[in-house]
N, C-alpha and C positions, 0 to 999 in steps of 0.2 A: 526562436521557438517561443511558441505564448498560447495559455490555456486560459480563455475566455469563460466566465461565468459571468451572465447577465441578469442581477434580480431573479435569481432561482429561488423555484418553491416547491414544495411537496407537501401537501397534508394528505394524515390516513383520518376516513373519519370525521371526529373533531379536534384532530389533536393535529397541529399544523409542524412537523419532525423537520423542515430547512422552509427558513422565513423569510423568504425578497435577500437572498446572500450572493452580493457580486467580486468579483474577485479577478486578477489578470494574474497570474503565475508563469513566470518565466526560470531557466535554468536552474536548479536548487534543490534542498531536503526540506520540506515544508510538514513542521509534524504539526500533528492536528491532534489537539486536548480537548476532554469535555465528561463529563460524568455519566454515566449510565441514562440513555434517552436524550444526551443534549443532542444528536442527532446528527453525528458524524458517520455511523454507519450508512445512513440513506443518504446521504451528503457522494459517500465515495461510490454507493452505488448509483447513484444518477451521473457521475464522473463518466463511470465504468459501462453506460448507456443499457445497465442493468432494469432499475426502472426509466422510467418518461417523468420526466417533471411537467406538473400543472401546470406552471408558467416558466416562461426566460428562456436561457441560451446558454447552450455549450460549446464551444469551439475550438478544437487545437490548429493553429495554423489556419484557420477558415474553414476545417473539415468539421461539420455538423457530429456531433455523438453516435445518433445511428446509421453513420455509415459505416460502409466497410473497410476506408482506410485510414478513417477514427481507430475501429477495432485492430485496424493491422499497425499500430503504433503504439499497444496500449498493452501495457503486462500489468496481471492483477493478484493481488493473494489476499483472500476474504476469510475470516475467523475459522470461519468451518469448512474446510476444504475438501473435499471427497475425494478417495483413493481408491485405488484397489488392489486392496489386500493380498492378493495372488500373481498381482505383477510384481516383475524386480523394480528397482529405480531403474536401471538405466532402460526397462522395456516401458515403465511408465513415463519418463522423458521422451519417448522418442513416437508414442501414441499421444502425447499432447504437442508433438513438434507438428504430426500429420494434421492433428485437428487446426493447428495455428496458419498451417499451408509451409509450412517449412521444405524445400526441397530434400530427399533423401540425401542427396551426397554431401548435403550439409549438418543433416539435422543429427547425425551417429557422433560427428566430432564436435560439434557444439555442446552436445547432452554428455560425453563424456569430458567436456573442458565445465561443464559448471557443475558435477557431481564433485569433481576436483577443488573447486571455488569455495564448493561447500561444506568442501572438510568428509565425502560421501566417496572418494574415489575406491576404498574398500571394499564396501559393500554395496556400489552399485546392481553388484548378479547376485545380492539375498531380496528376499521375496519381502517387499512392505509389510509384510504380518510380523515380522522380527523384529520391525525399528521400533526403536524409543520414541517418546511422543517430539522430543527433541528434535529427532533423526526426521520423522514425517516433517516437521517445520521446516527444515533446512532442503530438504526436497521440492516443500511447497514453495521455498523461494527461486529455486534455482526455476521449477518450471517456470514461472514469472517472470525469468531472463531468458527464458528461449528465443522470442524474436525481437533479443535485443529491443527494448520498449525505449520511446520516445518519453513517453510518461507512464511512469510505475506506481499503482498505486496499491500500499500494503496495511492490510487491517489486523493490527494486534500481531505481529509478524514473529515477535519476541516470546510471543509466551510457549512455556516449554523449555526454553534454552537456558542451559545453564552461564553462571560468569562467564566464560571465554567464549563460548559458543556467542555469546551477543557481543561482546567485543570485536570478534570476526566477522557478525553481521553489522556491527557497525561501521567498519572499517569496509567490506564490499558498497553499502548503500552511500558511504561519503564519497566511497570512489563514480556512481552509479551519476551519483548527484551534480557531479562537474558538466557533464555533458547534455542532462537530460532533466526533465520535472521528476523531483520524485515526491508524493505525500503519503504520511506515515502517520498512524494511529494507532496510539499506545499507552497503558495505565501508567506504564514507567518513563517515568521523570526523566530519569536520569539518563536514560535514550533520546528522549528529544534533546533535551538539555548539550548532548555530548557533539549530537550530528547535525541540527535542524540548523538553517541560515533563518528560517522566517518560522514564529510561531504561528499557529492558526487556534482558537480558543473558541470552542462553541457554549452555549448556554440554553436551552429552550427553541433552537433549532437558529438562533441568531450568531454572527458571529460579535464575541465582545472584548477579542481582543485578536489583532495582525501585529506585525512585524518580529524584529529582530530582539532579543535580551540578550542585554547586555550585564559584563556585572556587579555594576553598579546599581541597579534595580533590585539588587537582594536575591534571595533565594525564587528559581522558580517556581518549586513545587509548595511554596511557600504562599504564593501570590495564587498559586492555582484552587489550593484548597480554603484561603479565604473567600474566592466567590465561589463555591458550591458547598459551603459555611450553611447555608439556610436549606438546601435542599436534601442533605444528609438529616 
C-alpha cells in the first residue's frame, strides 16, 4: 500500500497554503506538525480529494484522488465536524455507514463494535445534544472507521479529550497504523511524539522536516517551536 504525492500545490489567491510537496507514504502514524497557516489543513484536504490541487498527483495504489475507490478507501475526521444534534450516536453511525455504501447487515454491528472502541457503548441511544465536546470527538472518530479506511486521515482528532480519553485514542490509532496509512494533525506534542513512526513538519506550506525522531535529537516539541521561533 502506498499514497503518492507528486509536486503538489495549492495557492489561494497570493498566498501559495502547500508548495511543489512530494511525498510516498506507506503503512504507519505519520503526524503532520505546523503552525497556524503552515498549511496542513489544505494539505489533508487535497489528501481527502476535498479540494483539487493546481498542480501534481495524488494516488493511493494507482487510484487517482477523485475517484470513487480513492473515496471508498479513505476515512476522514476534519476539525469541524458537523452533527446532528437530534440523532443518537448509534442512529448517527449508522446514516453515515449508508452515505459510506456500507451494506445494512453490516453496518448495525460495525457502528455498535466502534461506539464500544470508543469508550461510547453507554450512550450510544442518547441523543448528540447531551455529549461532551469529548464525547462528540470520540464519535467523530469512530465514524472515520466505518469503512474500515485504508488511509485515515484526522485533523486535530485530540482536541476536547481529556488524559485517558487520548491515551485510548492513542492506543486505537497505533493499532489502526500497523495495517494501514494513517496522518494526524495535532498542536499536541506529545501525541505525535507517543504514536507517529514518521514526522511530517510544515512551514509556509513547505515541508521542512520528514522522517523519524529519535531520542537522541532532543526534545521534539523543543525543535518544533525553534522553527516557528520568528513567526510567533
Amino acid at each position: 500500500m502506498e499514497l503518492i504525492l507528486d509536486r503538489l500545490s495549492k495557492q489561494y489567491h497570493n498566498k501559495i497554503a502547500v508548495d511543489c510537496i512530494s511525498l510516498r507514504l506507506r503503512k504507519g502514524v505519520y503526524g503532520l506538525l505546523g503552525a497556524n497557516g503552515a498549511g496542513k489543513t489544505t494539505l489533508m484536504r487535497l489528501i481527502c480529494g476535498i479540494l483539487k490541487p493546481d498542480s501534481g498527483i495524488i494516488a493511493l495504489d494507482g487510484m487517482d484522488a477523485a475517484s470513487e475507490e480513492y473515496r471508498a478507501r479513505l476515512g476522514y475526521l476534519p476539525q469541524d465536524f458537523g452533527y446532528y444534534p437530534e440523532f443518537t450516536g448509534l442512529d448517527f453511525l449508522l446514516y453515515m455507514s449508508a452515505l459510506k455504501g456500507l451494506p445494512k447487515s453490516q453496518a448495525r454491528r460495525r457502528a455498535k463494535d466502534l461506539l464500544e472502541v470508543v469508550g461510547l457503548k453507554e450512550e450510544g441511544r442518547k441523543k448528540i445534544k447531551t455529549y461532551s465536546g469529548g464525547m462528540k470527538q470520540r464519535l467523530g472518530i469512530a465514524q472515520a472507521l466505518l469503512n474500515r479506511p485504508q488511509l485515515l486521515v484526522l485533523d486535530e482528532p485530540t482536541a476536547g479529550l481529556d488524559p485517558k480519553e487520548r491515551v485510548r485514542f492513542r492506543n486505537l490509532i497505533a493499532e489502526v497504523g500497523k495495517e494501514n496509512i494513517v496522518i494526524l494533525s495535532t498542536h499536541i506534542i506529545s501525541d505525535i511524539e507517543y504514536i507517529a513512526d514518521c514526522i511530517l513538519m510544515m512551514k509556509e506550506g513547505r515541508l521542512i522536516y520528514q522522517g523519524q525522531w529519535q531520542e537522541g535529537q532532543g526534545e521534539l516539541e523543543e525543535f518544533y517551536l525553534e522553527q516557528f521561533e520568528e513567526q510567533e
